[in-house]
KEVODREN-343880 format. One line per 3 residues: their letters; for each residue x, y, z of C-alpha. Coordinates in nm, 3 decimals. Layout:
BEGIN
A	X,Y,Z  ...
This chain:
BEGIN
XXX	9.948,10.531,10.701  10.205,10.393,10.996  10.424,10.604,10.960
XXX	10.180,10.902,10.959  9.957,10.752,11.287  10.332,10.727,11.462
XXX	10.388,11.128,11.345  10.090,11.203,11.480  10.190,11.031,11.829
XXX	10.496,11.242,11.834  10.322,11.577,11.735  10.015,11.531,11.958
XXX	10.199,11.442,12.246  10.123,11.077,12.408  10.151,11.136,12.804
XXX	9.922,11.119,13.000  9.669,10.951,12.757  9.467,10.735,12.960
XXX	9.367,10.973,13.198  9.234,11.256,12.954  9.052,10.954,12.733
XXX	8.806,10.908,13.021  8.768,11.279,13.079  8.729,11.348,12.687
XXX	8.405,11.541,12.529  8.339,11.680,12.187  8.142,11.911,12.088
XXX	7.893,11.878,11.789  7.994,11.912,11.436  7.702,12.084,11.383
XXX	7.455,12.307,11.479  7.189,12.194,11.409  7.029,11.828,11.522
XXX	7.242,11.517,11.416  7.119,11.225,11.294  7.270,11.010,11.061
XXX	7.328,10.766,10.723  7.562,10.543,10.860  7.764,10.424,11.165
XXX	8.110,10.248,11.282  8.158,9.879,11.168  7.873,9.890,10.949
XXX	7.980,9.580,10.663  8.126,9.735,10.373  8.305,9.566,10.069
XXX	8.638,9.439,10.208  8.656,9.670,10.485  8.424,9.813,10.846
XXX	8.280,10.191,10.756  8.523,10.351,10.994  8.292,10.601,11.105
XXX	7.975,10.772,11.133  7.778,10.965,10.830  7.593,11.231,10.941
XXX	7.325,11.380,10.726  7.334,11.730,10.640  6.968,11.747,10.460
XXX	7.053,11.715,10.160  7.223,11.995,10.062  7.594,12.091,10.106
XXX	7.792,12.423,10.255  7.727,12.307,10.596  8.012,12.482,10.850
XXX	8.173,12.200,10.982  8.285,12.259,11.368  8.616,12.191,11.587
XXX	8.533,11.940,11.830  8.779,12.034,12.081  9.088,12.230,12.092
XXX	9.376,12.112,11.879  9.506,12.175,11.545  9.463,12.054,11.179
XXX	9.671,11.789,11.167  9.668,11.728,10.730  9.497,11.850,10.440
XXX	9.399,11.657,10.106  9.271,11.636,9.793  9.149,11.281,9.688
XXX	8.951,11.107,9.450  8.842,10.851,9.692  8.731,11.099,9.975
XXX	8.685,11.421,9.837  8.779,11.704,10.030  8.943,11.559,10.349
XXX	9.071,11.741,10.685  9.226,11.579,11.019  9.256,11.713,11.344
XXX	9.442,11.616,11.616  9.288,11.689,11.951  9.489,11.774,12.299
XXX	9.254,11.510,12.439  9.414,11.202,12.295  9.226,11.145,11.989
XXX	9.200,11.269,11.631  8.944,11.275,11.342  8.934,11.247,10.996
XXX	8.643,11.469,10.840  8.575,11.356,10.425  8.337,11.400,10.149
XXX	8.362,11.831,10.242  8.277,12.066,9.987  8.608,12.290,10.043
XXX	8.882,12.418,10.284  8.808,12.763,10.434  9.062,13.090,10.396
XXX	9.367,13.051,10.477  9.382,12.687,10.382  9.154,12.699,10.042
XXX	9.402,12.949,9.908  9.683,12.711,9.979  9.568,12.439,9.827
XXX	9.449,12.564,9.507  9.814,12.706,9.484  9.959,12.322,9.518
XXX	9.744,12.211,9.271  9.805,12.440,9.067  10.224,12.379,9.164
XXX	10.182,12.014,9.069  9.939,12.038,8.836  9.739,11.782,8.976
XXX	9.346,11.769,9.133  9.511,11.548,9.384  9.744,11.663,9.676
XXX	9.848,11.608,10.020  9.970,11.893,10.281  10.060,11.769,10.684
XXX	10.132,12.111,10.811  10.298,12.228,11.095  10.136,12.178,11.481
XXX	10.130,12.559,11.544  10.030,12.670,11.169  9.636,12.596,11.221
XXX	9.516,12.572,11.588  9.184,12.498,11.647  8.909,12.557,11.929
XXX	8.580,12.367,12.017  8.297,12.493,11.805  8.559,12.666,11.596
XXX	8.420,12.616,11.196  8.695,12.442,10.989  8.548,12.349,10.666
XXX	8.228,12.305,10.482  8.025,11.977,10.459  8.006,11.849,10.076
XXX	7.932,11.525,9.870  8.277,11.448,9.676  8.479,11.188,9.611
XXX	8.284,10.850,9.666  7.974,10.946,9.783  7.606,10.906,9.678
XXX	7.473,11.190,9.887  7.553,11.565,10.103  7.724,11.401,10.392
XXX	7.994,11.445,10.646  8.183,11.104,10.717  8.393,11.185,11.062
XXX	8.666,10.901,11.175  8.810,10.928,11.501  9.127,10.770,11.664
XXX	9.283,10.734,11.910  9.568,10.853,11.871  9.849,10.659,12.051
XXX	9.749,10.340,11.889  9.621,10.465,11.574  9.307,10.251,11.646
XXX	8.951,10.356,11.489  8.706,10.420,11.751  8.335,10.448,11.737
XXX	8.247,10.799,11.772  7.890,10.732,11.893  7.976,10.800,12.269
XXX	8.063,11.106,12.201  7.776,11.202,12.030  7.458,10.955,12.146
XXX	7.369,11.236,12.382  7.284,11.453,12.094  7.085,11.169,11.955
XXX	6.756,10.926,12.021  6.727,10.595,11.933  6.465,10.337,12.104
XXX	6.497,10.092,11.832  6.662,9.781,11.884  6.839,9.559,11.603
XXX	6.665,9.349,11.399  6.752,9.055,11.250  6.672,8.892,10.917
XXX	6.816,8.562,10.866  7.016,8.231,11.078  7.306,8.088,10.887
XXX	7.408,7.725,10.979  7.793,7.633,10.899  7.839,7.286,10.851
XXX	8.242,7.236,10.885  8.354,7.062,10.596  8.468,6.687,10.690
XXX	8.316,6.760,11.063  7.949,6.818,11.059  7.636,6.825,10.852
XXX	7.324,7.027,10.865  6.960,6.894,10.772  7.197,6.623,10.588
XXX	7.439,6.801,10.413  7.798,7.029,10.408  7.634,7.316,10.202
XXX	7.520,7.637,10.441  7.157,7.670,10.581  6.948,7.920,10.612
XXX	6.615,7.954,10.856  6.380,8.273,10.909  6.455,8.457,11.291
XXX	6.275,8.309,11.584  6.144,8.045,11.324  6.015,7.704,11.500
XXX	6.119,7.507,11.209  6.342,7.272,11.340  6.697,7.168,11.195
XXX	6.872,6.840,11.257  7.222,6.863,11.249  7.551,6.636,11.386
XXX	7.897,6.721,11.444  8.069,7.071,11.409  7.894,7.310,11.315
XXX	7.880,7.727,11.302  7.649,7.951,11.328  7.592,8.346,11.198
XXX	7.314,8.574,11.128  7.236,8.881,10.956  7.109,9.163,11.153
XXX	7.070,9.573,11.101  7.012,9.832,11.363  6.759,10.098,11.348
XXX	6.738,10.496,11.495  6.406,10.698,11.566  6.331,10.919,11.278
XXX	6.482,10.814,10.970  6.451,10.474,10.732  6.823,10.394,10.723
XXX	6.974,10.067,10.874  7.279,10.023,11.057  7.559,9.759,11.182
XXX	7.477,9.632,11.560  7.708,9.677,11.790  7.717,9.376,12.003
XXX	7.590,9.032,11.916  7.660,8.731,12.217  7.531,8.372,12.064
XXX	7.494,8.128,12.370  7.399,7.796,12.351  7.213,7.591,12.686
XXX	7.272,7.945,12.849  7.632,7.895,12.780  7.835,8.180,12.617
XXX	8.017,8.067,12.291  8.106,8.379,12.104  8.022,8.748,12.150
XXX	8.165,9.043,11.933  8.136,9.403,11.977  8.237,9.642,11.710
XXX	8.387,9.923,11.902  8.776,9.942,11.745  8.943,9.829,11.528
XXX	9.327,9.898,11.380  9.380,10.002,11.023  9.528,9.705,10.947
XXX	9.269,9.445,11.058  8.942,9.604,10.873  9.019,9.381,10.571
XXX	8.974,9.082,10.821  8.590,9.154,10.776  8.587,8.922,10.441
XXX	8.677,8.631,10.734  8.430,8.745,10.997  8.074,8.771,10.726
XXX	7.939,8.562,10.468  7.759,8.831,10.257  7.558,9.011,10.512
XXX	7.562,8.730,10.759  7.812,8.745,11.071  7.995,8.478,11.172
XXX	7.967,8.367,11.528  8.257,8.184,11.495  8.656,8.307,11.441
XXX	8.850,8.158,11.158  9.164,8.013,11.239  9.364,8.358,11.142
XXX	9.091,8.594,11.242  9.287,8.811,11.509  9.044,9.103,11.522
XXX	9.018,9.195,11.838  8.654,9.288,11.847  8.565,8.948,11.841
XXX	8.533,8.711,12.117  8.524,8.278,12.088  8.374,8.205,12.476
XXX	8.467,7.814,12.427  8.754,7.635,12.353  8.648,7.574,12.009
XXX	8.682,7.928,11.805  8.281,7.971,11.869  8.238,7.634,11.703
XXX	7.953,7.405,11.810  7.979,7.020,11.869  7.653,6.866,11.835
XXX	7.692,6.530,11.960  7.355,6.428,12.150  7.084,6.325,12.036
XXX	6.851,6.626,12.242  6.734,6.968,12.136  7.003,7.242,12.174
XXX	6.917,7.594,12.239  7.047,7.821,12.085  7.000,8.245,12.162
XXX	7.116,8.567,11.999  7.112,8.898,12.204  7.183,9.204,12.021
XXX	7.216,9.525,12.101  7.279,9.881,12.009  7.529,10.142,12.139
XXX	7.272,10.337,12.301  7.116,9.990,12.522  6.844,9.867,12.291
XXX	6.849,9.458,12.276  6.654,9.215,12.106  6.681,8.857,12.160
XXX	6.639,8.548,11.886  6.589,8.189,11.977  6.598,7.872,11.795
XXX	6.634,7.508,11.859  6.932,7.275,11.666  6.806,6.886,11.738
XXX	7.103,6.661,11.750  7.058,6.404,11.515  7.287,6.104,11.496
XXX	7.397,6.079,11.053  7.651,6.048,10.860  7.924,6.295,10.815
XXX	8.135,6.238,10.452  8.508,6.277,10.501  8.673,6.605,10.346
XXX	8.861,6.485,10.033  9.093,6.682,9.843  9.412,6.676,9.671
XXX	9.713,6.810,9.866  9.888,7.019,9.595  9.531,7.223,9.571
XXX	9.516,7.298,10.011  9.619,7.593,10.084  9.691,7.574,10.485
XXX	9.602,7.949,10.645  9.909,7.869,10.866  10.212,7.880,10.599
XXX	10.328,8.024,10.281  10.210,7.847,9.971  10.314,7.799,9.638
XXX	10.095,7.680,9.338  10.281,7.645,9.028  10.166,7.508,8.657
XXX	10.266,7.545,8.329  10.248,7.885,8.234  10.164,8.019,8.667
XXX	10.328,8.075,8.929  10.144,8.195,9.227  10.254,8.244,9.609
XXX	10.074,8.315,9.907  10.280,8.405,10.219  10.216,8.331,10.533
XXX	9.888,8.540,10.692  9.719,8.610,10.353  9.442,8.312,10.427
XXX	9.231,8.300,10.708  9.162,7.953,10.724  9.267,7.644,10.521
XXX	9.182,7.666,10.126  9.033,7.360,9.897  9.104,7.529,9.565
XXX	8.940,7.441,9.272  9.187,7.501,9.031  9.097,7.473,8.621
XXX	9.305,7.595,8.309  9.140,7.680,7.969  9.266,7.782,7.629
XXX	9.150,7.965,7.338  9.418,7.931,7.078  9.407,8.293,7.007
XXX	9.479,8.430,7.327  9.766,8.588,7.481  9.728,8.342,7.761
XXX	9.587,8.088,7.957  9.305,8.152,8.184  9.362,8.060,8.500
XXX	9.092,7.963,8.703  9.232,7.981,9.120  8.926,7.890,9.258
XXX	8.532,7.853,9.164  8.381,8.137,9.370  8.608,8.430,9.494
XXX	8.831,8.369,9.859  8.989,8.741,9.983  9.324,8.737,10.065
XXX	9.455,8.976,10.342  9.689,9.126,10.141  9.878,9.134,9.803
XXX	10.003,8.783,9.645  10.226,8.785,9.370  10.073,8.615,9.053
XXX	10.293,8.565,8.717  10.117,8.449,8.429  10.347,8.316,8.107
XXX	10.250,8.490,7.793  10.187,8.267,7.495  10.156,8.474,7.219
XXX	10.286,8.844,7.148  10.041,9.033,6.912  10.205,9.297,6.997
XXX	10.569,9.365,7.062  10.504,9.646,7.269  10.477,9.519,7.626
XXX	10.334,9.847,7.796  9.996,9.741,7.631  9.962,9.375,7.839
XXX	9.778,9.366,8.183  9.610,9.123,8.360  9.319,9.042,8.413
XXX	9.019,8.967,8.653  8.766,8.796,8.472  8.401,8.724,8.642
XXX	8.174,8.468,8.629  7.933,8.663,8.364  8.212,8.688,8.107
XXX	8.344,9.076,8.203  8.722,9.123,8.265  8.885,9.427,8.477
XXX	9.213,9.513,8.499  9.440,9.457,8.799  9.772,9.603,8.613
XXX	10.102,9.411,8.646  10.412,9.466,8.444  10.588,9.270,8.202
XXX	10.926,9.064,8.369  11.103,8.689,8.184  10.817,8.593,7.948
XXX	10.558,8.671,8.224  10.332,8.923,8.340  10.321,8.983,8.763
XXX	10.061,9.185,8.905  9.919,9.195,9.252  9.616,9.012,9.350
XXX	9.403,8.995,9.672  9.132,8.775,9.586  9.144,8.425,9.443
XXX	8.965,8.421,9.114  9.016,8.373,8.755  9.266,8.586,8.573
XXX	9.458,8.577,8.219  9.665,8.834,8.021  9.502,9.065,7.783
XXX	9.587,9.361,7.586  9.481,9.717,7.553  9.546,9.966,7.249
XXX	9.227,10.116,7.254  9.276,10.482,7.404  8.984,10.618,7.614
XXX	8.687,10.819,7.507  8.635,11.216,7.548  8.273,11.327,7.591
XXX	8.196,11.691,7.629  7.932,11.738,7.865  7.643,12.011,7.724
XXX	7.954,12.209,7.566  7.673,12.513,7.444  7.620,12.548,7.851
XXX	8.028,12.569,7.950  8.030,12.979,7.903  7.703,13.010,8.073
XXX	7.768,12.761,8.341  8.097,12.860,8.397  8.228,12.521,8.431
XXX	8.360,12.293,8.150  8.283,11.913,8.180  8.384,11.619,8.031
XXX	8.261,11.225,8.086  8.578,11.008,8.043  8.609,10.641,7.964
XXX	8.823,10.349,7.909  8.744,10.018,7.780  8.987,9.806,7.944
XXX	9.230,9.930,8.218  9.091,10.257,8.325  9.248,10.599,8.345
XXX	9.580,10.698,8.446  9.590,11.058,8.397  9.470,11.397,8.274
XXX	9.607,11.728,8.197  9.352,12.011,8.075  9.447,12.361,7.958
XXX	9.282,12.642,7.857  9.410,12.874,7.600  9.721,12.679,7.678
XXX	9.710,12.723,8.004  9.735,12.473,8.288  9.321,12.435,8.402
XXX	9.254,12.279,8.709  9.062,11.969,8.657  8.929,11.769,8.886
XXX	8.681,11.461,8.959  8.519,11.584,9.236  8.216,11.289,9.271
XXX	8.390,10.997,9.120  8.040,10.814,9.174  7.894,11.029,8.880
XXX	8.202,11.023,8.673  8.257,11.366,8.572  8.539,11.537,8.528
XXX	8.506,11.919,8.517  8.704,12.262,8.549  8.550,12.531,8.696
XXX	8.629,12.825,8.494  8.866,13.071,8.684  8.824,13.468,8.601
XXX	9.173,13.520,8.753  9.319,13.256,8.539  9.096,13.300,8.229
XXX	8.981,13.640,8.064  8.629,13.661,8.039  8.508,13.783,7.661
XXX	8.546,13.610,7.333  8.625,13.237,7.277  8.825,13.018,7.427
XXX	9.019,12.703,7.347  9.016,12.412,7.609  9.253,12.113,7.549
XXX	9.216,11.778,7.715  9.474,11.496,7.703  9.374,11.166,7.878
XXX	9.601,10.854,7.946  9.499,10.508,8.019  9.694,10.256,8.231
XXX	9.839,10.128,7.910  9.927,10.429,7.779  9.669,10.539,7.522
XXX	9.634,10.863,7.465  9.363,11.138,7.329  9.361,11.459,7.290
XXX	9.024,11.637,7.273  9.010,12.031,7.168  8.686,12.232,7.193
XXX	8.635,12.588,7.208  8.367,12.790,7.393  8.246,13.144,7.422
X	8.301,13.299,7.818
């Protein structure tokens, strides 16, 4: 992605930058009235939605429109996005425009010869500056609902394209728009800091109803968040807010406003909410820079009076709408229980750490945490296993990044070592796999969450389901469900009278793979043979023949 953002610099041209920003306009990606499904920074798992979802209603072949004069920048094939196409603008910022039904002429016909080239569903071309110029209005593709998506959409990113940065699109757009609706907010969160403070007489978080006049007692440090949507005229969806400012005595002690935010930092999001609840408070290695601490405390409150504190949220929208929630903490004077735990189990936010037991080793560089870690570490054994489970803490902590994890085998069922993974396994018993590869008696994989993981193995090759195989000729598609016990699939390769057939996945939500059936590749009359070989991540294979009449 860096290096890409800094080849986009170079080809876009980054003078005089700041001076076209504030002059910048885009047109409409449609024609037709926008409205939309979802917005920037909305809370997503482990990441901010980066953009905006417009709706397209319901239905998909929508021409999708220049918004400026530039030139298409990179053209993909994914399983995650679908259809994708970016632009880079001469105005200092590009976009990113998934989920599309198809590529027009000339660039449809050059994809479907790469795939075809590579024999994959999944490809990747950054073209030249001066091969696809672009104008304002100009159409460039058609709106769709592939890759992860639950509906016709059109998710647009824009950046800016010196930094790289993702930037809200709505000013460019909330003049095609009305909203009157302010945020609304559902629930107050009280953070008792472990060691430091204690709310209605305990260390566990608290929970009270918007503008409620129940009052809570608390003492010492304590944080505060709440969990808030925004709402547009017309339509039943929710959205993130934009800005939220907490104050307490008409003092200013955090603020955050979700306008940017660099590729790198959206994972920070698992440090800024608590479910659906934002913090108004930064943990100690929270650097996004969308978030503000107003007092010298990271947003932190010190309740040490015996008095009524105020406390008052003001949210707003992008387009000015604000709603305001106020509640009362009273400062009572209790006791606060020390924070006890053993050293070799703290994992400090500010260091690399090591954890290593019999049969696990497990390190955690620098910048990984975001604040200081009690662990609650356990170790079980089933004598038949192929290892330990290793339990790294009781309820799941993100890391920011990938930490290596090596766990000993104990056993070898098999002597194959391609077939061992590990795995994730949750609290109701289910186990995924996170890969890894065997090295010295152990298996390393990967991990960016502390949880509970052990080794397993997988010879069971996945399953081949034709999809109503009597409708394939009359359809003129050929589809197949695919599935895989343990670790998932790696790869397909379909062909059709022993040719190469271009399968893809193109809505991974609904799990289909299909081919649509191709006149200039396939004769039409009489029956066919279609071939379908499908490889797990631990190398399982099946091969599933079928024939059909087309």
């Amino acid at each position: 992605m860096k290096r890409y953002i800094l080849a986009l610099m170079l080809s876009c041209g980054i003078q005089g930058y700041a001076q076209e920003q504030k002059q910048a306009t885009f047109v409409s990606p449609f024609d037709f009235p926008l409205t939309l499904s979802g917005n920037f920074g909305e809370i997503r798992s482990n990441h901010f939605h980066g953009g905006l979802d417009f709706k397209t209603g319901g239905t998909i072949g929508k021409p999708v429109r220049a918004l400026s004069d530039g030139y298409i920048s990179r053209i993909r094939v994914t399983n995650g996005s679908g259809y994708v196409l970016d632009v880079c603008y001469h105005n200092g910022y590009s976009t990113i425009n998934r989920h599309l039904n198809g590529f027009l002429s000339p660039i449809a016909e050059r994809v479907e010869n790469l795939q075809y080239e590579k024999e994959n569903w999944e490809v990747d071309i950054v073209p030249e500056p001066e091969e696809y110029p672009v104008k304002a209005g100009q159409p460039i593709a058609l709106s769709g609902n592939t890759g992860y998506s639950y509906g016709p959409h059109l998710h647009l990113d824009v950046f800016e394209t010196e930094t790289g940065d993702y930037i809200d699109p709505m000013p460019f757009f909330k003049n095609k728009m009305k909203d009157t609706r302010p945020p609304k907010a559902d629930g107050i969160m009280f953070f008792p800091q472990a060691g430091k403070g204690v709310v209605s007489g305990g260390q566990k978080p608290v929970t009270i109803l918007p503008n409620s006049t129940r009052c809570v007692e608390a003492w010492g440090v304590i944080g505060v968040g709440i969990k808030a949507y925004d709402y547009m005229d017309g339509v039943s969806n929710h959205y993130g807010v934009h800005s939220v400012v907490l104050t307490v005595d008409d003092q200013e002690v955090f603020q955050s406003t979700i306008d940017r935010f660099a590729p790198d930092e959206t994972r920070m999001i698992n440090s800024w909410t608590y479910g659906q609840y934002m913090k108004s408070f930064l943990d100690p290695g929270n650097t996004l820079r969308i978030m503000k601490a107003s007092n010298d405390n990271r947003g932190l409150v010190t309740i040490d009076e015996e008095r009524d504190y105020r406390f008052l949220y003001t949210l707003q929208d992008a387009f000015g709408n604000t709603s305001r929630y106020s509640f009362v903490v009273r400062g009572c004077k209790q006791p606060i229980e020390p924070f006890e735990h053993r050293e070799k189990y703290l994992f400090a936010w500010n260091k690399t750490n090591y954890l290593q037991e019999p049969g696990l080793m497990l390190v955690i560089p620098k910048g990984m945490l975001y604040d200081d870690v009690p662990i609650h570490y356990q170790v079980t054994a089933d004598s038949g296993s192929v290892a330990f489970t290793y339990q790294l803490n009781d309820k799941p902590i993100a890391l920011h990044g990938g930490c290596e994890l090596r766990i000993g085998i104990r056993r070898k069922p098999l002597e194959d070592m391609s077939k061992y993974f590990v795995a994730r396994i949750y609290p109701n018993g289910s186990k995924s796999s996170i890969g890894g590869q065997y090295e010295d008696g152990f298996m390393k994989a990967s991990i960016r969450e502390l949880g509970t993981y052990t080794v397993a193995v997988d010879t069971v090759p996945p399953e081949i389901i034709p999809i109503n195989k009597n409708q394939w000729g009359r359809n003129g598609k050929i589809v197949y469900r695919l599935k895989d016990k343990e670790t998932g699939i790696r790869s397909y390769r379909g062909t059709v009278d022993g040719k190469y057939a271009l399968f893809g996945r193109p809505n991974i939500v609904k799990s289909y793979w299909e081919y649509k059936i191709d006149p200039k590749r396939v004769n039409k009359g009489g029956k066919h043979v279609v071939e379908l070989t499908v490889t797990d991540n631990c190398g399982n294979e099946t091969v599933s023949r079928e024939t059909f009449v087309w």
